[in-house]
C-alpha positions in Angstrom: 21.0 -34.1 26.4 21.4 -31.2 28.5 24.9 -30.5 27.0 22.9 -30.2 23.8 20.1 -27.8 24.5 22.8 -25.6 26.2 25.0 -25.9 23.2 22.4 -25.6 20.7 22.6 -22.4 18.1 19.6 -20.0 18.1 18.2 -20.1 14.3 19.5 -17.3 12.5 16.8 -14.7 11.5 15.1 -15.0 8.1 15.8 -12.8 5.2 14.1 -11.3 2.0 16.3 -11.6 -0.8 17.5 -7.9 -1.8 16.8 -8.2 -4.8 13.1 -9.2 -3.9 13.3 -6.6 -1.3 14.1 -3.4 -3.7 11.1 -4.9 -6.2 9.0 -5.3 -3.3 9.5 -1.6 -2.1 9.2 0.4 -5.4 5.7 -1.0 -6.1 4.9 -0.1 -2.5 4.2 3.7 -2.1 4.9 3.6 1.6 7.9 1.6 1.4 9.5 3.2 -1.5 9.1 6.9 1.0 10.8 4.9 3.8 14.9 5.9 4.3 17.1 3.5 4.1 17.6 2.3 7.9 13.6 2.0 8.3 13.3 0.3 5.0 15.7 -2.5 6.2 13.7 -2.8 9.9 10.9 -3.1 7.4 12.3 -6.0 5.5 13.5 -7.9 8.9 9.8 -7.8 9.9 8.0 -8.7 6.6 10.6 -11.3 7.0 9.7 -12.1 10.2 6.1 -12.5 9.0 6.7 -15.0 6.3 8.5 -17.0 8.5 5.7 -17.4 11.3 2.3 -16.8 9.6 0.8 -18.9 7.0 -0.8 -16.7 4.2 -4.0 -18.4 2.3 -5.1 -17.0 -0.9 -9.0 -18.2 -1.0 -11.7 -18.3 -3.9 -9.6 -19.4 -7.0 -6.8 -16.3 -5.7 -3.2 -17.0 -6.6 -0.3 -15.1 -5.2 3.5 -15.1 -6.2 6.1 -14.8 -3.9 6.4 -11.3 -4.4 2.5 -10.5 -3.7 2.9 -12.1 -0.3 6.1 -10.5 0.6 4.2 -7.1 -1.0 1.3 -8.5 1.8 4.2 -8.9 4.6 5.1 -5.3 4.1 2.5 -3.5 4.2 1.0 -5.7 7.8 4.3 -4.7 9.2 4.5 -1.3 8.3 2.2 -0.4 11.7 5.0 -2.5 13.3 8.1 -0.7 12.6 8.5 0.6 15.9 6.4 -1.3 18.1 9.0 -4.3 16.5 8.1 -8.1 16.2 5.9 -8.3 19.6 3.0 -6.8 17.2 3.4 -10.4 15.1 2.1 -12.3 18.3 -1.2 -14.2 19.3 -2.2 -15.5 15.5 -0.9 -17.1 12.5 -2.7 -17.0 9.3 -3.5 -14.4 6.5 -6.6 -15.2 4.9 -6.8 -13.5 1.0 -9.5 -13.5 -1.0 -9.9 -11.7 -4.5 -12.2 -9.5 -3.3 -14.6 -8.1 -0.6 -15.9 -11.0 1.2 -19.4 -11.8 2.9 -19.6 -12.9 6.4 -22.5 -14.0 8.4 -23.4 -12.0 11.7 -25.8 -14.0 14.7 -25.9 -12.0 17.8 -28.8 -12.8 20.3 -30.1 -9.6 22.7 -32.7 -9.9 25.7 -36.2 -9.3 24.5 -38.9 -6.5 26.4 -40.5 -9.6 27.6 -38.8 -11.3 30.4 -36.9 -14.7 29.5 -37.3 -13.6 25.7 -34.2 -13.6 23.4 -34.6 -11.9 20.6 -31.8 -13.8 17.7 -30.7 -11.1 14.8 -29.0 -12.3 11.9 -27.5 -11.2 8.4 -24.6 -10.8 6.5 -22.0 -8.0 5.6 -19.6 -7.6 2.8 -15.9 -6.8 4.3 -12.6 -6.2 2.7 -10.9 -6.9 6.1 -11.4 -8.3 9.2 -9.4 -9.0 12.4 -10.1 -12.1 14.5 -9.4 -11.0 18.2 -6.9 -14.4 18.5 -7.6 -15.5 15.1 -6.5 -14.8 11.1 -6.4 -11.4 10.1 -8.4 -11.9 6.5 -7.6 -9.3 4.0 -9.2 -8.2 0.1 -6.5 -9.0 -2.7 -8.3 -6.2 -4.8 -8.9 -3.4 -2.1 -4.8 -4.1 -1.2 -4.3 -2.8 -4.8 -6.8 -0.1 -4.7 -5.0 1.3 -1.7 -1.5 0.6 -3.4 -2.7 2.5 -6.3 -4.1 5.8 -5.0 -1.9 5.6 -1.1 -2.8 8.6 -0.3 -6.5 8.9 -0.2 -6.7 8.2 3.8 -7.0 3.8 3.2 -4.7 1.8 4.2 -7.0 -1.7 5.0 -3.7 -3.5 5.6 -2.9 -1.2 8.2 -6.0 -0.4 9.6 -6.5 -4.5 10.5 -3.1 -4.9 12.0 -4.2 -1.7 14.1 -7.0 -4.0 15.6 -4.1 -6.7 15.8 -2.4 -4.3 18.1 -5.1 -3.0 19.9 -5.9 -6.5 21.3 -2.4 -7.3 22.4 -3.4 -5.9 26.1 -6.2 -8.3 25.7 -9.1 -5.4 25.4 -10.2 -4.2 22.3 -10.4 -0.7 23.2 -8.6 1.6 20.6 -5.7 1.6 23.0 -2.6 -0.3 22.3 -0.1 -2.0 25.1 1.8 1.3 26.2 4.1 2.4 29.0 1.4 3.8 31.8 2.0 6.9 31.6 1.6 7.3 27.8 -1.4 4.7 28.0 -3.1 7.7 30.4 -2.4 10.1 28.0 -3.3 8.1 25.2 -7.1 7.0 26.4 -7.5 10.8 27.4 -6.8 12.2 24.2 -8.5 9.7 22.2 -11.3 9.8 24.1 -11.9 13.5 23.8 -11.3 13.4 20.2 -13.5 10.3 19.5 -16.6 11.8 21.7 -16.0 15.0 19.6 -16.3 13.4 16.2 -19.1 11.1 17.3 -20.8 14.7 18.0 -20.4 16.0 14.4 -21.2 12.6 12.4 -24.3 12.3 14.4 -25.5 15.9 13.4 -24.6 14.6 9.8 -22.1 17.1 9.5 -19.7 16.0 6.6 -16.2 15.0 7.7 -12.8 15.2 6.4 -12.3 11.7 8.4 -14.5 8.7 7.4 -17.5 8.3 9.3 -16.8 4.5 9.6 -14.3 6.2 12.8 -17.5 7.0 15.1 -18.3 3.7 15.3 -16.6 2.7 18.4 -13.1 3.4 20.0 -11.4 0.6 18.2 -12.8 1.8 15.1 -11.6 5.3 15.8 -7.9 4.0 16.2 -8.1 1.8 13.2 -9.0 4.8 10.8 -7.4 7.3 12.5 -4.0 4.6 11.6 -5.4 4.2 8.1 -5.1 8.5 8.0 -2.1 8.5 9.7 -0.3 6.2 7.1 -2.3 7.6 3.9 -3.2 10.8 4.4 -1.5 12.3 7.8 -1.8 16.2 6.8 -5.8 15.5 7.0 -5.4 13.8 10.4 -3.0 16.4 11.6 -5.6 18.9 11.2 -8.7 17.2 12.4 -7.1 15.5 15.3 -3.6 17.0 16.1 -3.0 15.4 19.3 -4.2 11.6 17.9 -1.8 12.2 14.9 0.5 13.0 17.8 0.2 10.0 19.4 0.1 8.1 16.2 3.4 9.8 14.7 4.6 8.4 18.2 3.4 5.1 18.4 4.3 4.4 14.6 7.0 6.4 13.8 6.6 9.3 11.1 4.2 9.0 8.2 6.5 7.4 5.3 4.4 9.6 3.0 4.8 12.8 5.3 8.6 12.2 4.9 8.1 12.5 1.4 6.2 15.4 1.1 
């Protein structure tokens, strides 16, 4: 038996079918920008991701194997230098057609001592990241950024910055980095984030959605949605996040193009 498991070959990695692949990509703004050696690190990873994650169109939804290796790209295209570590801790895609309701309970102390005060509603999503759970996506809102990529939204990327972001195990807006960069990283972000929550709460308009000020982790996941849609904006409003970002990702597939 031992013999065996010592003699046993590793599984060869899974492949996209060119042909797939090159349809895939030219429907894919982002993917069609990408040269040719980051297009095939692309299709090892949205490879990668078919492989290990079970994708679940919901709601009557039906997707062709093209539409979920279209899915598998663009998830992975926040992973193309961080590699296939970024695929870890979950294993579903849920799809539905559209943006999707969700029902919030959180319970805060009441003024009165021993009194719990229980708040409860719903919100309508077009993505959502479980901290160790599915990332759930909209079918329709993946088009709408497909069809007009460079309007700052990217809700693909922007969940699978959350995915990311909790890899350290602390949702946070920082990523698992090398120390030194992880220092710089939270001290930049910081300043930048406490600066923007400044301006949206004077109500000053923004070039940067507003959705960003909501918390750190919210900050990252826009300012990745920007990065990948719209860098030259978030090169100007934040130069040393899109620094970071440009980094931590790799360029902007749609800055290459420019």
């Amino acid at each position: 038996m031992l013999g065996w498991f010592r003699g046993r070959r590793a599984r060869p990695d899974p492949l996209i079918e060119a042909d797939r692949w090159r349809r895939v990509a030219v429907g894919l703004p982002w993917v069609a920008a990408l040269d040719a050696e980051r297009s095939a690190r692309l299709s090892s990873l949205a490879a990668r991701f078919l492989a290990s994650k079970t994708i679940t169109p919901v709601d009557g939804l039906e997707l062709g194997d093209d539409q979920r290796c279209a899915l598998a790209a663009v998830c992975c295209l926040p992973l193309l230098e961080f590699g296939v570590e970024g695929l870890h801790g979950w294993s579903e895609l849920i799809v539905y057609p559209t943006a999707f309701r969700v029902e919030r309970r959180h319970t805060d102390a009441g003024d009165i001592a021993e009194l719990e005060v229980v708040h409860e509603g719903d919100d309508e999503l077009i993505g959502e990241a479980w901290d160790y759970g599915p990332l759930v996506l909209s079918w329709a809102d993946i088009q709408a950024d497909i069809a007009d990529p460079t309007a700052g939204f990217c809700v693909a990327a922007h969940e699978m910055a959350h995915k990311l972001d909790i890899l350290d195990g602390a949702m946070d807006g920082t990523p698992p980095l090398p120390r030194a960069w992880q220092r710089a990283w939270a001290r930049d972000f910081q300043r930048e984030y406490d600066a923007f929550v400044e301006v949206v709460d004077a109500g000053t308009d923004t070039t940067i959605d507003p959705y960003a000020a909501q918390s750190p982790e919210e900050f990252f996941a826009v300012c990745t949605e920007y990065h990948f849609g719209a860098p030259d904006v978030l090169r100007e409003a934040f130069p040393d996040v899109a620094a970071h970002l440009a980094r931590f990702y790799g360029p902007s597939p749609l800055a290459a193009a420019a």
